[in-house]
C-alpha positions, 0 to 999 in steps of 0.5 A: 293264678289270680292271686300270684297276679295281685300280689305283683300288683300290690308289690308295684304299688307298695302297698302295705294294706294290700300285703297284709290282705294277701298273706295267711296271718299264721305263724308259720308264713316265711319271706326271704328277701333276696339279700338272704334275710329270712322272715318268720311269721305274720307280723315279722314278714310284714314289717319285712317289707315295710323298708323297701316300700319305703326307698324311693324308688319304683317296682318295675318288676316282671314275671316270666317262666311261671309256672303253677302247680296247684294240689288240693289247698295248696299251690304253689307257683315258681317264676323269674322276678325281671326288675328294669334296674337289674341285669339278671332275674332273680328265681322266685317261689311263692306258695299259698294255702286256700282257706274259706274259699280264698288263697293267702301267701304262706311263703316267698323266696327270691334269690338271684341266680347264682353261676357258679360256673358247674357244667354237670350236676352234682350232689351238695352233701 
C-alpha cells in the first residue's frame, strides 16, 4: 500500500509536514506510541511526534511481516517496526480511511513484543 510506504518515509525524514499531510484531520484519529501514551485527535497526535522528531537521533527503521487488508474505504495494515538501535521489533497496526479519492492514516499503535512466558493460549477475562 503506497501510502503505509510514505508514511515510513516521512517517518525516516521526521518530517512534520509531511505527518499532517498524511493523517485524516478529524477528532477521532488515535496514536499510541510505544511507551503506551495514547493520542486522540488530530492536533493532539500531531504535537505527539513533535518530541521524537526533535531527539538527535536517526529513524533507521524497517517493516517486515506486512500485511494489507483493504475493505471498501478502509485499511488496514499490520507489520513488525525493526529499529538498527533495538533488539526486538516492535508490533504495529496502522489504519487508514480513503476520502475523495486519497487515504489518510486515522490510527497507529506500536508496541514491543511482550514474552510473558505463556506456551498455550488463554483467555484474558
Amino acid at each position: 500500500m503506497d501510502v503505509n510506504e510514505e508514511w515510513y518515509r516521512v517517518f525516516k525524514a521526521k518530517s512534520m509536514r509531511g505527518m499532517s499531510r498524511l493523517w485524516l484531520k478529524a477528532d477521532y484519529v488515535k496514536c499510541v506510541h510505544p511507551g503506551g501514551a495514547v493520542y486522540t485527535g488530530y492536533h493532539n497526535v500531531l504535537q505527539s511526534w513533535e518530541i521524537p522528531f526533535d531527539w538527535d537521533q536517526q529513524f533507521n527503521v524497517h517493516a517486515h511481516d506486512v500485511r494489507v487488508r483493504v475493505l471498501g474505504n478502509m485499511a488496514w495494515v499490520t507489520l513488525k517496526e525493526f529499529f538498527k538501535a533495538v533488539a526486538e521489533p516492535l508490533l504495529t497496526t496502522n489504519v487508514y480511511e480513503l476520502h475523495n479519492g486519497q487515504w489518510f492514516m486515522v490510527h497507529h499503535h506500536s508496541s514491543p513484543i511482550v514474552d510473558m512466558g505463556i506456551t498455550e493460549p488463554m483467555l484474558f477475562l
